[in-house]
C-alpha positions as CSV (number, residue, x, y, z in Angstrom):
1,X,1.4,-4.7,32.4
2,X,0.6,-1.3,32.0
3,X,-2.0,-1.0,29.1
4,X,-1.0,2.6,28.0
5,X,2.3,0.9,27.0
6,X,0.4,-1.4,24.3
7,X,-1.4,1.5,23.0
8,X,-2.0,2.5,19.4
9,X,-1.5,6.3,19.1
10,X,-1.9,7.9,15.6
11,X,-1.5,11.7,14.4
12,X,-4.1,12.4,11.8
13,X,-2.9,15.5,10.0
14,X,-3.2,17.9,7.2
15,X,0.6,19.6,5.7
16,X,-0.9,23.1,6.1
17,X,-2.1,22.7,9.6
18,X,-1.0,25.6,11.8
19,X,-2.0,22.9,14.7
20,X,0.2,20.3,14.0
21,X,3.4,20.9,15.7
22,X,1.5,22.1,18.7
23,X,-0.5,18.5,18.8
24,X,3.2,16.4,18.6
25,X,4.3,18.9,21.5
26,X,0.9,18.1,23.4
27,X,1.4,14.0,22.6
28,X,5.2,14.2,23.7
29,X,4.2,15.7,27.1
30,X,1.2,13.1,27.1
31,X,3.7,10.4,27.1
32,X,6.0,11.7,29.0
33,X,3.5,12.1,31.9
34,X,2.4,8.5,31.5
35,X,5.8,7.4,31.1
36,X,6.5,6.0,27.7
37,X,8.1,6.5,25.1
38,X,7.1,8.9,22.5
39,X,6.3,7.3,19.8
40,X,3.8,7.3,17.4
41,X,2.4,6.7,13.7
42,X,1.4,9.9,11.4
43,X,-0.7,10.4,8.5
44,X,-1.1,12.9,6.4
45,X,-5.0,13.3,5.8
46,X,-3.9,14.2,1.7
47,X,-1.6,11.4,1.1
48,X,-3.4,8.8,-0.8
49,X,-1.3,5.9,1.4
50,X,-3.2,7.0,4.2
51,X,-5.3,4.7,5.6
52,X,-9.3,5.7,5.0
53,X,-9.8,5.6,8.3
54,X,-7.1,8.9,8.7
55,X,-9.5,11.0,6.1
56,X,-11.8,10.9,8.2
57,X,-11.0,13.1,11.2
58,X,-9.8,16.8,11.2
59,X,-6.7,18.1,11.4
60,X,-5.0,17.7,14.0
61,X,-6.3,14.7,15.2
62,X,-4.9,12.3,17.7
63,X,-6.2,8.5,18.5
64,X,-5.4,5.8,20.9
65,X,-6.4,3.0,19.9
66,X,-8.1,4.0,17.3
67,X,-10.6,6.4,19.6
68,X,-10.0,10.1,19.6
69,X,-9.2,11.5,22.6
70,X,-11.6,14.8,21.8
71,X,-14.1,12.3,21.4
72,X,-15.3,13.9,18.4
73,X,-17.8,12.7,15.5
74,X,-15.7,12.3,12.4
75,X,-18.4,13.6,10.5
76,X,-18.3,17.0,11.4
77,X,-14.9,17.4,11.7
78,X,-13.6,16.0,7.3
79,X,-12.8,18.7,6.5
80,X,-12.2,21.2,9.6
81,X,-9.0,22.4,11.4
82,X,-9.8,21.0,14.9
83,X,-8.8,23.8,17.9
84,X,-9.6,22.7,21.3
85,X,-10.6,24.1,24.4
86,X,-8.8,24.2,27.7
87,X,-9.6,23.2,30.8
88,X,-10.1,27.1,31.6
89,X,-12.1,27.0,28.8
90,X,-9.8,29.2,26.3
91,X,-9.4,28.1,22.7
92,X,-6.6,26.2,21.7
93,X,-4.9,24.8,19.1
94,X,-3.8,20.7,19.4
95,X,-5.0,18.6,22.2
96,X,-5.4,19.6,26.3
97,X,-3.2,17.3,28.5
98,X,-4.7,16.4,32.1
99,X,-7.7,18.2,31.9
């Protein structure tokens, strides 16, 4: 069985994020590319119910299996509104797909 099918993915977000919507855009093609279905859990970084884990990380954050796929240090990143660069190397908001 395909591994990426069992796969965790979480949305680590804060509500005033300019970034958000672009990262569910970015994770919808990312599963569409792999080939399942989009589907995935969100928290919201201010919401107490959040897990502690989910106040760690920037906003927008996105993790499989509990591993961020920008490979960032939580640390530097509590507080931040995360913008990523491109394979190109051009800023932009959300996460890269394929490099």
């Amino acid at each position: 069985m395909n591994p990426c099918l069992m796969a965790t993915i979480e949305l680590i977000y804060d509500p005033d994020c300019p970034n958000t919507e672009s990262a569910r855009g970015v994770l919808r093609q990312a599963c569409a590319q792999v080939g399942i279905v989009a589907e995935w859990r969100e928290w919201d970084r201010s919401d107490a119910a959040s897990p502690v884990h989910a106040q760690k990380y920037g906003s927008p954050t996105i993790l499989v299996d509990g591993v961020d796929v920008a490979g960032s240090d939580t640390a530097s990143d509590v507080k931040a509104c995360r913008v990523y660069r491109t394979a190109a190397g051009r800023r932009q908001p959300g996460h890269r797909v394929g490099g």
